[in-house]
C-alpha positions as CSV (number, residue, x, y, z in Angstrom):
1,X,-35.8,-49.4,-69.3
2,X,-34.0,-48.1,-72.3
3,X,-31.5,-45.2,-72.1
4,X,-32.3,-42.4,-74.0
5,X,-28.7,-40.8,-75.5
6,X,-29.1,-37.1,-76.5
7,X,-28.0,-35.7,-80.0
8,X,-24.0,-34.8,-80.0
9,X,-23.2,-31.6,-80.9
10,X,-20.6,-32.2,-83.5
11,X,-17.7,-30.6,-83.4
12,X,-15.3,-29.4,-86.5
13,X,-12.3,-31.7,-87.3
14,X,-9.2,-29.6,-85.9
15,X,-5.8,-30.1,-87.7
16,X,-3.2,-32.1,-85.5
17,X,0.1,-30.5,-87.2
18,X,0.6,-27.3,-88.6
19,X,4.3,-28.3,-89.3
20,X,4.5,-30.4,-91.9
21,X,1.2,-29.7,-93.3
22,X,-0.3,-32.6,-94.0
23,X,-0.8,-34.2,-97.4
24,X,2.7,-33.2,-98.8
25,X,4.1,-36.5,-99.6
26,X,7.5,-36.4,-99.0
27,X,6.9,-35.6,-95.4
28,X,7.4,-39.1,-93.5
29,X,10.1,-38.9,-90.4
30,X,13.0,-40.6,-92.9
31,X,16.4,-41.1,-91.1
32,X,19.5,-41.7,-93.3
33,X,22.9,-42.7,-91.4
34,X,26.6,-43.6,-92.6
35,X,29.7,-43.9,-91.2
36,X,33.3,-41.7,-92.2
37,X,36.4,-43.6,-92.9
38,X,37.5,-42.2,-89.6
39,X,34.7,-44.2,-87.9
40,X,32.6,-41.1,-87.4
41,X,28.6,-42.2,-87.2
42,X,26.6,-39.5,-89.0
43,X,22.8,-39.6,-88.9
44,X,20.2,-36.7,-90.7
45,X,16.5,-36.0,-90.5
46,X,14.3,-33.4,-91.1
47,X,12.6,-30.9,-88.3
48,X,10.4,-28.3,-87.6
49,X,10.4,-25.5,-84.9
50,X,7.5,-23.0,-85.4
51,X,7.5,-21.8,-88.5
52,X,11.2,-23.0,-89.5
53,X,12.0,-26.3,-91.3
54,X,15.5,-27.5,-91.9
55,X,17.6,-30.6,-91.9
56,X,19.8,-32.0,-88.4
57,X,22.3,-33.5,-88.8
58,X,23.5,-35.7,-86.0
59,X,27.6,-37.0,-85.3
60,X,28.7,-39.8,-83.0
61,X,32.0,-40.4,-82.5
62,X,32.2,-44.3,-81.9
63,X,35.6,-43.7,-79.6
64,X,35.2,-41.0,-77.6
65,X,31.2,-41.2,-77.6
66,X,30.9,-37.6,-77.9
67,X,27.7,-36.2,-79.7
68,X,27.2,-32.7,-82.1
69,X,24.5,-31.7,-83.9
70,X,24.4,-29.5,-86.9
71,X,21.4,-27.8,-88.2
72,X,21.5,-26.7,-91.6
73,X,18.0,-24.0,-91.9
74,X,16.4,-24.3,-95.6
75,X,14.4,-21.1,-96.9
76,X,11.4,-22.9,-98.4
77,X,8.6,-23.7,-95.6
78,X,9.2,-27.3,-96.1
79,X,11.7,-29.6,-96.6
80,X,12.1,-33.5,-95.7
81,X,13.5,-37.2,-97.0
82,X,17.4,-36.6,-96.3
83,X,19.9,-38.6,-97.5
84,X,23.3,-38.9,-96.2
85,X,26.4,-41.1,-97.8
86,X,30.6,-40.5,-96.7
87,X,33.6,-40.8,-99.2
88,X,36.8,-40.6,-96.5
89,X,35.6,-37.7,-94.5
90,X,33.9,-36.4,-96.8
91,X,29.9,-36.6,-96.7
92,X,27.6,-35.6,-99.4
93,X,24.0,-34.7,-98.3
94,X,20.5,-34.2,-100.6
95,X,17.3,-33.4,-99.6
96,X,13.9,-32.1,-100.9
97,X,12.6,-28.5,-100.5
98,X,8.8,-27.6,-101.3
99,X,9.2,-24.1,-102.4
100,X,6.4,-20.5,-102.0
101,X,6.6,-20.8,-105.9
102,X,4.8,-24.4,-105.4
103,X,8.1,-25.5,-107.0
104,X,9.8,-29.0,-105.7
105,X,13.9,-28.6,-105.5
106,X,16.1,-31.5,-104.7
107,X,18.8,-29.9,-103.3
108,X,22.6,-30.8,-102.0
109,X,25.4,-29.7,-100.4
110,X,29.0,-31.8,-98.9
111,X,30.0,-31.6,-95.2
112,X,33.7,-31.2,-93.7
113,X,34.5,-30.9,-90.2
114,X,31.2,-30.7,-88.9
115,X,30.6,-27.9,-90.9
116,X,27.8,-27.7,-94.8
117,X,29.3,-26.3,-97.4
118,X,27.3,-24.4,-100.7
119,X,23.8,-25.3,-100.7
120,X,22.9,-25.8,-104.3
121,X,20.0,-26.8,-106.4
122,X,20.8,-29.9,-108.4
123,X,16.9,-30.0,-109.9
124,X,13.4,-27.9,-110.0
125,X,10.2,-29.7,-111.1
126,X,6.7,-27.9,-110.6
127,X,5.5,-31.4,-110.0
128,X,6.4,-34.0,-107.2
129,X,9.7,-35.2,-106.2
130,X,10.9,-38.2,-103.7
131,X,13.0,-40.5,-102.0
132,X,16.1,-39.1,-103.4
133,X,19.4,-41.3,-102.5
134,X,23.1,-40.4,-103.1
135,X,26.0,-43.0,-103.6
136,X,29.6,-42.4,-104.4
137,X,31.1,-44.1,-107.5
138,X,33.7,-43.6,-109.8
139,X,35.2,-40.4,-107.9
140,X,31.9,-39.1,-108.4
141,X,28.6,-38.6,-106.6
142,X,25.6,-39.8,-108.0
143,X,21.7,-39.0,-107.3
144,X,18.8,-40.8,-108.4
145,X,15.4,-39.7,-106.9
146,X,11.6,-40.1,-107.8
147,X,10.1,-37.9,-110.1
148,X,6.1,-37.4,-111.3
149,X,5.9,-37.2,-114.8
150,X,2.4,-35.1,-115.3
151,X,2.1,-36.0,-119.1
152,X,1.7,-39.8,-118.1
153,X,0.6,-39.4,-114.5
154,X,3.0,-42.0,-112.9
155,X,6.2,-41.8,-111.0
156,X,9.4,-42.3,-112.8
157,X,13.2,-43.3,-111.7
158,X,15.2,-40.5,-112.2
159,X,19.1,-40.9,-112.1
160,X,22.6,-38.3,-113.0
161,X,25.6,-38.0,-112.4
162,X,26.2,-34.4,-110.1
163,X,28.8,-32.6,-112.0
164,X,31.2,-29.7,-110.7
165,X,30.7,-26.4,-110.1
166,X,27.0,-25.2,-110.3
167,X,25.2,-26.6,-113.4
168,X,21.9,-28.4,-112.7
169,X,22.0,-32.0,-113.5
170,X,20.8,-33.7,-116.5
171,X,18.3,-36.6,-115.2
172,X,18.3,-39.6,-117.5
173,X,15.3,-41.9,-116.9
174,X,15.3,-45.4,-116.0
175,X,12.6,-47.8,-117.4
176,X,10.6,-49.5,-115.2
177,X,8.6,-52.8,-115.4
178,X,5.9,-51.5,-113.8
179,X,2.9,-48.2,-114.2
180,X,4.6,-46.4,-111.1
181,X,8.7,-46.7,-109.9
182,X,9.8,-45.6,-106.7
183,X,12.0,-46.2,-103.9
184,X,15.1,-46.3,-105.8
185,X,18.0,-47.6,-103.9
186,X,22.1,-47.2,-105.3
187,X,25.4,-48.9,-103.9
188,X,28.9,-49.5,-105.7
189,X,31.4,-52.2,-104.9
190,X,34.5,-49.7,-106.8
191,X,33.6,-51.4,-110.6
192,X,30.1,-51.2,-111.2
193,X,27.1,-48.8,-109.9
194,X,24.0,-50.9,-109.1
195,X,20.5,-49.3,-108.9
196,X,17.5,-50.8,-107.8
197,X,13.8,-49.7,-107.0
198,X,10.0,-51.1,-106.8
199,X,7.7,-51.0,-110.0
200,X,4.0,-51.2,-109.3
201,X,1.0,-52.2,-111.8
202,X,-2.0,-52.3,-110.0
203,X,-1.4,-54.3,-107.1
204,X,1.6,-56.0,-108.0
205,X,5.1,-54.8,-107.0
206,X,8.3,-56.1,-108.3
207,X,12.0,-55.3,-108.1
208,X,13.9,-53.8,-110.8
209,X,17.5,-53.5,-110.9
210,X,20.2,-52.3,-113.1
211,X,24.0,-52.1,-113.3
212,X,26.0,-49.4,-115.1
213,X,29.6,-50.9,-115.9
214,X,33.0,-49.1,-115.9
215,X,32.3,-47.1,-118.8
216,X,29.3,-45.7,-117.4
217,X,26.9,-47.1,-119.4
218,X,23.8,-48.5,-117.6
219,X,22.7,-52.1,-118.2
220,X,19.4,-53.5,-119.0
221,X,16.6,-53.4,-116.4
222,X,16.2,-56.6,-114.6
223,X,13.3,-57.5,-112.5
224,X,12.3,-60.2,-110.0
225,X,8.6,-60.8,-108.4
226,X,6.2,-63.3,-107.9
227,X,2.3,-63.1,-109.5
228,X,0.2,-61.3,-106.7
229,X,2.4,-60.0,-104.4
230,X,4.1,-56.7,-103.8
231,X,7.8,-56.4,-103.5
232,X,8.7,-52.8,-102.4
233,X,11.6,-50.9,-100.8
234,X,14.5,-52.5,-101.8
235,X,17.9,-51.9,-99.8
236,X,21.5,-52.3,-101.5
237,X,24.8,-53.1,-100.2
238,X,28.2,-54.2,-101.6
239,X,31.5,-55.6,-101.2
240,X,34.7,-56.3,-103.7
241,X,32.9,-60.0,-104.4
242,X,29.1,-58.9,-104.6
243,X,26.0,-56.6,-104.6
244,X,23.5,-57.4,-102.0
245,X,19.6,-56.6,-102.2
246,X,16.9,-57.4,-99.8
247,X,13.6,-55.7,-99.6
């Protein structure tokens, strides 16, 4: 005898999270760590608590094991991708807020003591920002981030120094092999400043990579790949002898 299965009443799809809304890119769970010259651990992320985003930032000291936590509160209703890097004590944070004026900011701000300092805006787009990294070089910090460019509807490398005091930066772009660049990654080994991200046309991915000398000018993009595969998220690292990529 054959079961008879009665109609389902179907039911509306509910949401599963209300913060982050979903479909706002920039919102995976990213976790960016470094370590102070006073062998401090320092971790950052993003959170939510009702309606409040903001970033926490997370300390470890590796000899007495203690643990702190610092939560730094941002006033757009979203924010996310931290990144964290340490000169000395010193540590140098950015982020990404989502502004009410549907504006992206890539914002910034150093950390002493366990304490953020000035929050400032180093960039405002009204299109989408990314991945944003931060490296020290030269005495100097240096951002580099994703950037949509609407005109050509494809993601772009965008790359400055931060200067001092308040001024916004000035962004220079960094060609790509590829339709689409992302991911960028940056280290320095004291001399040069190397930069490296994924390039994507169709569904190939490659590695670009480029190194600005001493004088600060950046060298020609070099890329390595293979025909039909993707290469994606590269990670950099350095010593006095060598850069070090893997992805």
């Amino acid at each position: 005898m054959s079961q008879i299965i009665p109609p389902q009443r179907v039911v509306e799809n509910q949401p599963v999270v209300s913060h982050p809304q979903p479909g706002i890119e920039f919102f995976e769970r990213v976790v960016s760590g470094t370590m102070t010259a006073a062998g401090q651990a320092c971790a950052c992320t993003a959170y939510e608590k009702g309606d409040e985003t903001g970033l926490a930032i997370l300390y470890a000291d590796a000899k007495t094991g203690q643990a702190a936590r610092l939560n730094i509160p941002t006033a757009g209703p979203a924010a996310g991708q931290p990144a964290i890097a340490a000169s000395g004590d010193e540590l140098s944070l950015v982020w990404l807020e989502y502004g009410r004026d549907q504006n992206w900011r890539l914002m910034h701000t150093t950390l002493r003591d366990q304490q953020a300092g000035t929050r400032r805006c180093l960039w405002i787009s009204d299109a989408l920002l990314m991945y944003p990294t931060i490296c020290r070089h030269s005495r100097r910090w240096h951002v580099a981030f994703t950037a949509l460019s609407p005109a050509d509807n494809c993601l772009t490398i965008q790359y400055a120094v931060i200067p001092e005091g308040d001024d916004p930066i000035e962004p220079l772009k960094l060609p790509g092999s590829g339709e689409d660049a992302n991911r960028v990654a940056m280290a320095s080994n004291g001399q040069q400043l190397m930069q490296a991200w994924d390039s994507m046309s169709d569904a190939v991915g490659c590695i670009d990579y480029s190194v600005i000398d001493e004088a600060g000018v950046p060298g020609p993009v070099q890329t390595i790949g293979r025909p039909n595969e993707r290469w994606l998220s590269p990670v950099l690292a350095s010593d006095s002898k060598a850069f070090y990529l893997s992805w």
